[in-house]
MIKELO-631522 format. One line per field, with one value per residue: residue number from 1; residue in one letter; x, y, z of N, C-alpha, C in turn. Coordinates in steps of 0.05 Angstrom, whole numbers. Each point is the difference from the previous one (the first is absolute). Layout:
# residues N
seq = [NUM, ...]
type = [A, ...]
neast = [X, ...]
nnorth = [Y, ...]
nup = [Z, ...]
caeast = [X, ...]
canorth = [Y, ...]
caup = [Z, ...]
ceast = [X, ...]
cnorth = [Y, ...]
cup = [Z, ...]
***
This chain:
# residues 64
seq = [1, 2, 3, 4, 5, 6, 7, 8, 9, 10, 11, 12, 13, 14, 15, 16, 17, 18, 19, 20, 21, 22, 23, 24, 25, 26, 27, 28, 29, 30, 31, 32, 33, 34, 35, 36, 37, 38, 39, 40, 41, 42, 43, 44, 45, 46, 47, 48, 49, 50, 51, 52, 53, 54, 55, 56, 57, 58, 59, 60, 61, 62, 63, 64]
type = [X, X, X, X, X, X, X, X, X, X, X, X, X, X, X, X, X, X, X, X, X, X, X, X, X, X, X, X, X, X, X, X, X, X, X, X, X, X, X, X, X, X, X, X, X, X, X, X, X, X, X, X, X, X, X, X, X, X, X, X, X, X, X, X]
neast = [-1227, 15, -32, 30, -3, -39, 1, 17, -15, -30, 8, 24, -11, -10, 18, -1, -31, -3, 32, -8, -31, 14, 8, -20, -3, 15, -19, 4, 20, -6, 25, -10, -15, 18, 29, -12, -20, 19, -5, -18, 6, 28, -17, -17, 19, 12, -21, -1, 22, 8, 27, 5, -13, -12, 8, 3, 34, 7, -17, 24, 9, 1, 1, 16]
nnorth = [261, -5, -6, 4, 17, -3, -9, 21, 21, -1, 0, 15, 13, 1, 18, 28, 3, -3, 17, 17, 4, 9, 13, 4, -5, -10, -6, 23, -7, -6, -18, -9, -8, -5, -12, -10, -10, -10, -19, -13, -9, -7, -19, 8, -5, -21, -8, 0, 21, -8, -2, 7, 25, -12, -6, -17, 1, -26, -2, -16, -9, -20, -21, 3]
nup = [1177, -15, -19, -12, 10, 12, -17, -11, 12, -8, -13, -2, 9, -24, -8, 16, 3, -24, -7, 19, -6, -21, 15, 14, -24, 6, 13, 5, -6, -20, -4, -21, 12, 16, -10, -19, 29, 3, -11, 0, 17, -10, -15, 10, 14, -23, -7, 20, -6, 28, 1, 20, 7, 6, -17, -8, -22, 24, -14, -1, 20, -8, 14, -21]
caeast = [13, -12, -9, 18, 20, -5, 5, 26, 3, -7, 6, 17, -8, -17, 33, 13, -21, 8, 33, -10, -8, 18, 29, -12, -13, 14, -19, -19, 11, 25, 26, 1, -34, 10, 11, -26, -14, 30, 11, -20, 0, 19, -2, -15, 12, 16, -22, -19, 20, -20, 16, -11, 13, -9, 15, 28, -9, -4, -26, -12, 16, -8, 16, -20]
canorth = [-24, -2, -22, -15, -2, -15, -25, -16, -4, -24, -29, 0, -4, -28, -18, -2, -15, -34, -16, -5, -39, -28, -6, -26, -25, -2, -13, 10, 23, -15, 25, 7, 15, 17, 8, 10, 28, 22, 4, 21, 34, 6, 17, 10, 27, 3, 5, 22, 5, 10, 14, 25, 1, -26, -34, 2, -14, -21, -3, -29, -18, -20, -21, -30]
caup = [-10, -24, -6, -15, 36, 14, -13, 5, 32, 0, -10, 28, 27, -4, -15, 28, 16, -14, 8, 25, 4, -6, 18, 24, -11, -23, -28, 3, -22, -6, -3, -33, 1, 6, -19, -9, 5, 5, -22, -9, 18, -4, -30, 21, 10, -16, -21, 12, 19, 14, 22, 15, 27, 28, -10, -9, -32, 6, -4, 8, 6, 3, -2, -16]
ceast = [-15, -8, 23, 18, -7, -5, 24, 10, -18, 15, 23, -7, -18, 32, -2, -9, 8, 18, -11, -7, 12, 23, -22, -14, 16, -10, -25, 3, 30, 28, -12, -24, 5, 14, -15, 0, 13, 19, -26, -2, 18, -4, -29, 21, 18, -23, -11, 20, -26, 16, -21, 24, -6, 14, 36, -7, 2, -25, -15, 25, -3, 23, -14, 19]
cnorth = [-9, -36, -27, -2, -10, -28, -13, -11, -20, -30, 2, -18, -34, -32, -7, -22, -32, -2, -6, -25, -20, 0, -16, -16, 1, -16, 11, 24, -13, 28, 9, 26, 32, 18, 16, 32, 28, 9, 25, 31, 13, 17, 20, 27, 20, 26, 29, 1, 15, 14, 24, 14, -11, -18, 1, -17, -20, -14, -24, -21, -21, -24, -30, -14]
cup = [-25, -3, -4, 31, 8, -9, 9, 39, 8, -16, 21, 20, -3, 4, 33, 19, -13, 19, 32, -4, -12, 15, 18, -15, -39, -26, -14, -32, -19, -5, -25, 6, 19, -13, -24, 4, 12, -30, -18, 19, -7, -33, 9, 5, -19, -19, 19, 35, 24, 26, 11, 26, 15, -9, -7, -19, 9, 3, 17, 11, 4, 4, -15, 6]
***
């Protein structure tokens, strides 16, 4: 796995763990800050495509 993959699966996963705690404490993360940082993941995946056989191009699902 290359240095620019595992970046991108860490911040992932960083997007993932936030939406969690802000679904049980909603103040904890505003919609914009969120927004934000999904929005940045998003130019993140666009810039350094990271699909694999273990994954699908659905990278990230999220409900905002």
């Amino acid at each position: 796995m290359t240095a620019s993959r595992k970046k991108i699966y860490a911040f992932e996963r960083s997007i993932q763990l936030i939406e969690k705690a802000a679904q049980n404490n909603s103040f904890l993360v505003s919609d914009e800050s969120f927004q934000a940082l999904y929005n940045t993941y998003e130019k993140l995946v666009e810039m350094f495509p990271v699909a694999d056989e273990a994954r699908t191009d659905d990278f990230l699902v999220l409900q905002v």
